[in-house]
N, C-alpha and C positions, 0 to 999 in steps of 0.2 A: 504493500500500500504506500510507503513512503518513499519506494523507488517512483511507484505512478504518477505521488503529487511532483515529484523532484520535477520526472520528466514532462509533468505537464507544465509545471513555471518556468522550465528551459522554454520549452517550446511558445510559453505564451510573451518571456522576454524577446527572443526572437521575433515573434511575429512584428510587437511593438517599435523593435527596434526597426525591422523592415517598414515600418508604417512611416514609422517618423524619421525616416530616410528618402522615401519616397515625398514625404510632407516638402522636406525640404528642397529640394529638388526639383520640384513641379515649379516651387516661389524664384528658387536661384538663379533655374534656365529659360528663365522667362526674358524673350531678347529685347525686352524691351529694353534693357539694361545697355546695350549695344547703341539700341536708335537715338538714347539719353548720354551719352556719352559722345555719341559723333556729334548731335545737335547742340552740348556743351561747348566743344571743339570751332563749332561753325559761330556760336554768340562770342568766343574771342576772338575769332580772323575777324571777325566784323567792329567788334568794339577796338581793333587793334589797325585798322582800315590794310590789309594786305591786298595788294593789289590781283585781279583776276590770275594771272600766272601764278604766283608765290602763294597761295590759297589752294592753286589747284596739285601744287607740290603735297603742300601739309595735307590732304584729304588723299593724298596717294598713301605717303605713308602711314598715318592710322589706320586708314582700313587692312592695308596689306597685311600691319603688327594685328589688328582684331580675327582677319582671316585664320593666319597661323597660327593661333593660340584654339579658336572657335575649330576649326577645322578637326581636330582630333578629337570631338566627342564621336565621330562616325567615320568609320574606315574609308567608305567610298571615295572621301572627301579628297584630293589630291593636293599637298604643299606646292606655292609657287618658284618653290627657290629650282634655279635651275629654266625658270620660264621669263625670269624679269633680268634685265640685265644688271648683272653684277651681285646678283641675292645667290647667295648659297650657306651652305652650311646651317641650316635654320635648326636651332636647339625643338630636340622632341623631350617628349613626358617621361619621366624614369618610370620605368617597371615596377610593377607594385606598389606603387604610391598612389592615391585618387585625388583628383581634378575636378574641379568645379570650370569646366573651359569658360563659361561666360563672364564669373568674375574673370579669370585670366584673363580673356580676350578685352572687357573694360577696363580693368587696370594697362594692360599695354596699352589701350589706345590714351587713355589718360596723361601716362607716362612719356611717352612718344610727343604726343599732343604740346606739353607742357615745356620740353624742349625746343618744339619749332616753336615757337611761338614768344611773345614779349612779357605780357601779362598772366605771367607765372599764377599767382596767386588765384586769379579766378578761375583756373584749371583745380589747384588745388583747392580750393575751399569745395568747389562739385566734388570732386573726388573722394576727402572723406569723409562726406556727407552718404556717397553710393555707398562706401566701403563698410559703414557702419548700415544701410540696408543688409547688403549683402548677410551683413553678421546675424541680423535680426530673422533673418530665416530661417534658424535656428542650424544652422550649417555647424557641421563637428570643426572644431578650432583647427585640429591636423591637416583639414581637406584646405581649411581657409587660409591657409597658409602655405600650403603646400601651390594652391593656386595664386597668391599673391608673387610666390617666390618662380612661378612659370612663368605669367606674366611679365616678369622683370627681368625675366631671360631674352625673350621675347622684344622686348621694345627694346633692351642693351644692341642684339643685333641688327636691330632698324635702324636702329639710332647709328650705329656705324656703319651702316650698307646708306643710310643719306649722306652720310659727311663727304663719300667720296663721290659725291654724283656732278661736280663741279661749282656749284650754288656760292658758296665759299670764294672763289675763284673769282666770279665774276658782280661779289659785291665790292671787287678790288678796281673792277674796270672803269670806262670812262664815261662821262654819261654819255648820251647820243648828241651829236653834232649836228645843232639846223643848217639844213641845208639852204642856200640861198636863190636858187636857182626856182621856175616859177613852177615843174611842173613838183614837187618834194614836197611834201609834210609839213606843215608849220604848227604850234602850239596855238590852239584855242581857246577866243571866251569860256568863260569870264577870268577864269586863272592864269590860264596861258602856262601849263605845268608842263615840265620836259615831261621829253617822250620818255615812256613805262617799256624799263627792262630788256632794254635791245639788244642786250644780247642772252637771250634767254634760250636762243637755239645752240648756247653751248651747255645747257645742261641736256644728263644723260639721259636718253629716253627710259623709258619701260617695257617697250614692247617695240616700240618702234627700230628698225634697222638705222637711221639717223633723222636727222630730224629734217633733214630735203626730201625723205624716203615718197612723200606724197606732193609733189608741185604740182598745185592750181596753175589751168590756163595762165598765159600771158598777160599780166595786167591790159588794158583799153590803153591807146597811144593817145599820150596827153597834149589838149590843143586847145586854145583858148580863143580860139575864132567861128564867131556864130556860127552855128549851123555844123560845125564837125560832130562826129561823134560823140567827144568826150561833151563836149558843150550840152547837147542835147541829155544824155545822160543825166548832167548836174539839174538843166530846168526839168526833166522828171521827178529827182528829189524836189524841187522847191514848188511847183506845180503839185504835188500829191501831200506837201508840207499844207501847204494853201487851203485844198479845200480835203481835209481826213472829216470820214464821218463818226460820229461816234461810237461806232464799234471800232473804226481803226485809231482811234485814241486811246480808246479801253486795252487793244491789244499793246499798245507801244509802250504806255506806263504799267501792264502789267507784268512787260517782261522789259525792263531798264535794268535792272538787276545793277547799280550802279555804285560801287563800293564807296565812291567818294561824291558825293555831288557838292558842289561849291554853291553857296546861295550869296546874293549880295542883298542886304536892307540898306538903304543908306552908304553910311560910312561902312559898316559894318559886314563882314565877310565870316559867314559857318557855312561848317560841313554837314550834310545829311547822308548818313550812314545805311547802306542797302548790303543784302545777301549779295553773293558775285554768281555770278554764271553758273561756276562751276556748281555753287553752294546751291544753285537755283536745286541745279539736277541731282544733287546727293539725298535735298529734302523729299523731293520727288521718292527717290527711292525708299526712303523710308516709309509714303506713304503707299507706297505698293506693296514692301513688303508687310506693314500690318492690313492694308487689304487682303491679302494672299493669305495670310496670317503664315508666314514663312517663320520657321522657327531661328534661331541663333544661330547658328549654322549657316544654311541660306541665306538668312539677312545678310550674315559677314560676307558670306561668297559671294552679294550682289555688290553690296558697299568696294570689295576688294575690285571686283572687276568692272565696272562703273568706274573708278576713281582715278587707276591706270591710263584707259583708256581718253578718260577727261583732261587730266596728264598729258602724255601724247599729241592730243589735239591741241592742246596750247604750247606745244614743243614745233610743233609740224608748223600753226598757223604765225607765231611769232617770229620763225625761218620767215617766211613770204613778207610778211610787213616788214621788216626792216633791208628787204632786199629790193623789195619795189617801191616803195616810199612814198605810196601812193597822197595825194593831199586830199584833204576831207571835202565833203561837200560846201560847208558852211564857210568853209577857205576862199573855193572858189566862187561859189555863189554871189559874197557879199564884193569879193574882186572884179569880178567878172559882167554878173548879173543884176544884182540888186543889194547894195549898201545896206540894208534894215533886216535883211530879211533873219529871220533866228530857226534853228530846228526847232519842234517840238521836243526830244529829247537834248540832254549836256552833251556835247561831244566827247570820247574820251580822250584819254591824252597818250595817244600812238597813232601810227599810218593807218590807212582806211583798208588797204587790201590786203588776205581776205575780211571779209565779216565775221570776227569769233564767235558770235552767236550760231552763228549758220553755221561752223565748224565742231563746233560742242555739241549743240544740241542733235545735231545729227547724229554725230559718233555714239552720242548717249541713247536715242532714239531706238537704235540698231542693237547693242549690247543688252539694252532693258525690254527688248521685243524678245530676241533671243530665252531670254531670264522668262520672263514673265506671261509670252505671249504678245503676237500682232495684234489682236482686238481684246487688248486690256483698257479695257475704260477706265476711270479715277477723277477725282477732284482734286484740282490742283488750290490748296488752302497756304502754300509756301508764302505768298505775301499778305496774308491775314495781321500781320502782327506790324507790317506797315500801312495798314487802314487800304487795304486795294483787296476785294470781295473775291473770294472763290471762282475758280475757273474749269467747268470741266470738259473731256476731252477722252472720245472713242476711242483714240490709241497714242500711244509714245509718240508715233511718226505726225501724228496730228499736232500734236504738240509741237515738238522741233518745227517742224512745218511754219506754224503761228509766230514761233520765237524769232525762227530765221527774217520772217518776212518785218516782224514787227520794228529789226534794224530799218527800216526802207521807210516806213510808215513814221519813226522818230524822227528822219529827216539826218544819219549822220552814217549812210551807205547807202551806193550805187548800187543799182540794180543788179550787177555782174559780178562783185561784190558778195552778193547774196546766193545767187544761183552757182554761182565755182564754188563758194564756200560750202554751200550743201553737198555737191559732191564729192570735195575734199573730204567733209565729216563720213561721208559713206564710205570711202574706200578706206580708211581709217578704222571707223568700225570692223568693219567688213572682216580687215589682214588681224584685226586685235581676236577674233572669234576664232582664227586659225590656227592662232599661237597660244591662245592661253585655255590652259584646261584643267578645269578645278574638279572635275567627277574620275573614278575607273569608268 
């Protein structure tokens, strides 16, 4: 009899213990933890105003550190090292030890995070705010620790696999030189701020073979006499500037996506601070992936490969600007055409050819069709939190589509512009689906 009760309270400590193992577990792998940490990540590039490239760097890295950590809750999953250039040797999980991957995967991305970035502190103050959720799950101390100490494997090799991606290098270089000559680039109203990052096609790709690996068509032959081509062109921008109806207003401010905009009152000059491009399409992704309701894994494995290739595309498109030197609309317009005339959108502060909107959105378009499905509907809620209402949209391509065109609609890109960009982002996408493979 007192073997029986022995073995019935083994068996019923067990069961308990399996309960409240599983308890925890359902609360710790819950990715939301993932979306809350990359979207922590995204409120300091923007409170820190990083310019659209240098933003679409640091959302390479986190995800790729959240990938590789998340990745090993599930065998299928495949490690990128070996797929990205210059990643190898990526630390795995010691045998016999157990893993909470989604803490891991958020702490890396925190860790990582915290590094690119200026304003330390507000990484960390999120950070052990998650860290004590995490705890509150009632997670065994061993696992919690065991997964902090993955994690921090994790981001250490990130963190050295950026250092040498040339970024370093080239905050040594020179700024960019205005060119003087009439058909080049000049800095624009209202700030008139050098150009952004020119040489940004010396950093290392990701996937890309180099960063010329995709040349858009030949810029349009610049000519400043009525009735040429380029002329015509420019009065299409200021002619579709003139009379937008409003739905092509609604579309132009709802994807400005404009990290810096300059405002003048008076004497008086501030900045109004927007998500960037990149950050447009990562939020995006988040809210597909809790539409889909993709679990931690997934989520990472979208975040990772989304963010690459966003990467890439601002590697590829900022080769082309600084090699054509295109001048803006609003350059020549108020030159040329009409002294008063203003876009509806800021101009940014780099060459006009390609369109990086067109170039992004595309590549992202194509990578998250891939993921999620061509007739993935969704609501785009990304700029809710800058007072501009929800937006939805039958598919990714539909989107890109909208965003692409809504450069043209702002009045601060050419038509050709627009359409080379979008193919550029296509064949971008396209060669990133080839190379990178996150399943067996």
């Amino acid at each position: 009899m007192k073997r029986f009760y022995f073995a019935t309270m083994v068996a019923l400590l067990i069961a308990c213990s399996s309960c409240g193992n599983k308890t925890w577990k359902k609360a710790a792998e819950n990715p939301d933890f993932i979306h809350r940490s990359i979207k922590d990540v995204t409120d300091v590039v923007r409170h820190d105003i990083y310019s659209p490239p240098v933003a679409s760097r640091i959302y390479a890295y986190i995800s790729v550190a959240a990938y590789e950590a998340a990745r090993n809750g599930d065998s299928k999953y495949l490690s990128l090292e070996g797929q990205l250039k210059g990643l190898d040797s990526v630390p795995k999980p010691m045998a016999g030890k157990q893993y909470c991957y989604t803490l891991a995967a958020s702490h890396a991305v925190l860790t990582v995070g915290k590094i690119l970035i200026m304003s330390e502190g507000r990484i960390e103050g999120f950070h052990d705010k998650l860290m004590q959720e995490f705890k509150n799950t009632g997670m065994p101390d061993s696992i919690y620790q065991n997964s902090i100490d993955y994690g921090k494997l994790i981001a250490d090799r990130i963190i050295k696999w950026a250092g040498k991606d040339n970024y370093k290098h080239t905050r040594s270089l020179s700024k960019y030189d205005v060119q003087t000559d009439d058909a080049s680039w000049k800095p624009t109203p209202p700030a008139y701020m050098k150009g952004v990052e020119p040489h940004w096609n010396e950093i290392r790709p990701f996937l890309l073979d180099s960063a010329q690996q995709f040349k858009p068509l030949h810029p349009f032959t610049f000519s400043n006499i009525p009735g040429s081509n380029f002329y015509k062109l420019a009065m299409e921008v200021r002619d579709a500037g003139k009379n937008l109806t409003d739905d092509q207003t609604t579309i132009a401010t709802f994807w400005d996506d404009n990290p810096f905009k300059v405002n003048i009152n008076g004497h008086t000059m501030f900045a109004t601070k927007k998500i960037s491009p990149g950050g447009h399409w990562i939020n995006i992704t988040a809210l597909a992936c809790r539409k889909a309701k993709a679990d931690y894994i997934r989520s990472a494995e979208a975040y990772a490969s989304l963010a690459v290739v966003i990467a890439d595309s601002f590697i590829n498109c900022w080769d082309e600007k600084y090699r054509s030197k295109v001048i803006r609309p609003e350059t020549y317009i108020n030159q040329y055409i009409e002294q008063s005339w203003t876009p509806l959108l800021q101009t940014p502060p780099f060459p006009e050819y390609t369109s990086g909107h067109s170039v992004v959105s595309t590549a992202s378009a194509v990578v998250l069709s891939k993921l999620f499905g061509e007739e993935f509907a969704f609501a785009d809620s990304t700029e809710l939190e800058f007072s501009i209402p929800v937006r939805k949209f039958d598919s990714f391509e539909a989107a890109a589509k909208e965003a692409a065109i809504s450069r043209f609609y702002g009045g601060i890109h050419y038509m050709p512009s627009i359409t080379n960009g979008v193919d550029e982002g296509e064949r971008i996408g396209q060669f990133a689906l080839t190379k990178l493979h996150t399943r067996k």
